[in-house]
C-alpha positions as a Markdown table, in Angstrom:
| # | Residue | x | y | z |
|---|---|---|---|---|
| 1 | Unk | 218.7 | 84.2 | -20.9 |
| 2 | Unk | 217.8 | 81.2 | -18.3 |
| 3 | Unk | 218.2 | 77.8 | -19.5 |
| 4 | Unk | 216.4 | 74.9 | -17.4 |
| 5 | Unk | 217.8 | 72.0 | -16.9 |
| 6 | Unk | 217.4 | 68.3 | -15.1 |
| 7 | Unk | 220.2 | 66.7 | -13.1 |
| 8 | Unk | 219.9 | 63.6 | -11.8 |
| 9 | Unk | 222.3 | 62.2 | -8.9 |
| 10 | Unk | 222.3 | 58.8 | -7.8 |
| 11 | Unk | 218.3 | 58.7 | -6.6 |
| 12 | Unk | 218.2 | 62.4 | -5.8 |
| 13 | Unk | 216.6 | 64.5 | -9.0 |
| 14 | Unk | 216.9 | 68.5 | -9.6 |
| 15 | Unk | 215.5 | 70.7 | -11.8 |
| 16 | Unk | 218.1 | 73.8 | -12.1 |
| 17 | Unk | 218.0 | 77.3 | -13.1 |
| 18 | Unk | 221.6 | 78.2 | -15.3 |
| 19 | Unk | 222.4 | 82.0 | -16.3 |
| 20 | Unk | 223.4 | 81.4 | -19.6 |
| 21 | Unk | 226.0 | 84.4 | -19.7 |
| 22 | Unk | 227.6 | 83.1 | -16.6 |
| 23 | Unk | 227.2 | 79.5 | -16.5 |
| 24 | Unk | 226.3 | 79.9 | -13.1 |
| 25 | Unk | 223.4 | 77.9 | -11.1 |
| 26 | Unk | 220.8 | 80.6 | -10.1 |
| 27 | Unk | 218.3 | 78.1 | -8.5 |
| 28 | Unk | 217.8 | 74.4 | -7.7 |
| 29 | Unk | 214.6 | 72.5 | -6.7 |
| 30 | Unk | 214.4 | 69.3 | -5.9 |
| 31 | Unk | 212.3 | 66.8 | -7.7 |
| 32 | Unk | 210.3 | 63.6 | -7.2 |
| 33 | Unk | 211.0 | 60.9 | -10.3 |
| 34 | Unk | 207.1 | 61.7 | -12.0 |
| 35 | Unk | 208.5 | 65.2 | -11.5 |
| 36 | Unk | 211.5 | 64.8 | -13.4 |
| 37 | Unk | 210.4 | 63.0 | -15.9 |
| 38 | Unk | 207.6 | 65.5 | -16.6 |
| 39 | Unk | 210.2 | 68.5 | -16.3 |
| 40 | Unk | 212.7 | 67.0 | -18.4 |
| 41 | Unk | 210.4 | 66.4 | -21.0 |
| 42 | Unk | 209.0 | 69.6 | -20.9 |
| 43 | Unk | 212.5 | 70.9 | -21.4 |
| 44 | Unk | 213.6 | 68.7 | -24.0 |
| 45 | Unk | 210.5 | 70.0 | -25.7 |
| 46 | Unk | 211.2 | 74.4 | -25.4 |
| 47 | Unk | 215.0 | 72.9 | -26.5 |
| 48 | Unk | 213.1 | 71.3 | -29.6 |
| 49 | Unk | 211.6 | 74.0 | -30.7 |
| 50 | Unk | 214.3 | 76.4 | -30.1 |
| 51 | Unk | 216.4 | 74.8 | -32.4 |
| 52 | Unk | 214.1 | 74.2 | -34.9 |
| 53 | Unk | 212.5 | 77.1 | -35.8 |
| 54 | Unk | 208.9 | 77.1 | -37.1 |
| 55 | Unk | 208.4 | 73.9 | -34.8 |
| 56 | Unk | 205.5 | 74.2 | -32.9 |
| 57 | Unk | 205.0 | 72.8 | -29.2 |
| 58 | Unk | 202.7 | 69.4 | -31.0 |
| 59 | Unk | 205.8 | 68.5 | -33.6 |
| 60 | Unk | 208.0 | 68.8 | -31.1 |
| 61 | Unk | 206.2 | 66.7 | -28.8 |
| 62 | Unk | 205.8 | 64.0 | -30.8 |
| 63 | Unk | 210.0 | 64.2 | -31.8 |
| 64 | Unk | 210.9 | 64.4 | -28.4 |
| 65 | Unk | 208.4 | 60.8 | -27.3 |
| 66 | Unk | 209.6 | 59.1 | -29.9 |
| 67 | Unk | 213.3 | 59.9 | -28.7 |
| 68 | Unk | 212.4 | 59.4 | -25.3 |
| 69 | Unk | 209.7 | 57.5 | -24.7 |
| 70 | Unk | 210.9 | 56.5 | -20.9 |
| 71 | Unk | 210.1 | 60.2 | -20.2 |
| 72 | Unk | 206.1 | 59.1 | -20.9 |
| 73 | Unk | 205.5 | 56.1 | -19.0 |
């Protein structure tokens, strides 16, 4: 499985590609801070539901803007 993740460094923000078996870094792609926000969101939101079984993509949403409502400005 590929996990997605955000990584931000100082001002510069990624959005990376992890092989779960491995741990290892299969891509990166740089991102612009709407970009992040919106990708790191979107992530929180698949991790949501993944670990909450049954959860569907509009529950999760709301849990994830209530915890992080600096990722929906």
């Amino acid at each position: 499985m590929i996990t997605k993740r955000t990584l931000k460094v100082g001002e510069e923000c990624f959005l990376e590609y992890i092989d779960d078996q491995t741990g290892e870094r299969i891509k990166q792609i740089p991102l612009d801070e709407i970009e992040y926000n919106h990708k790191t969101a979107e992530a929180l939101i698949e991790g949501h539901m993944r670990e909450n079984q049954g959860v569907g993509y509009d529950k999760a949403l709301v849990a994830v803007s209530a915890r992080y409502p600096e990722l929906f400005i």
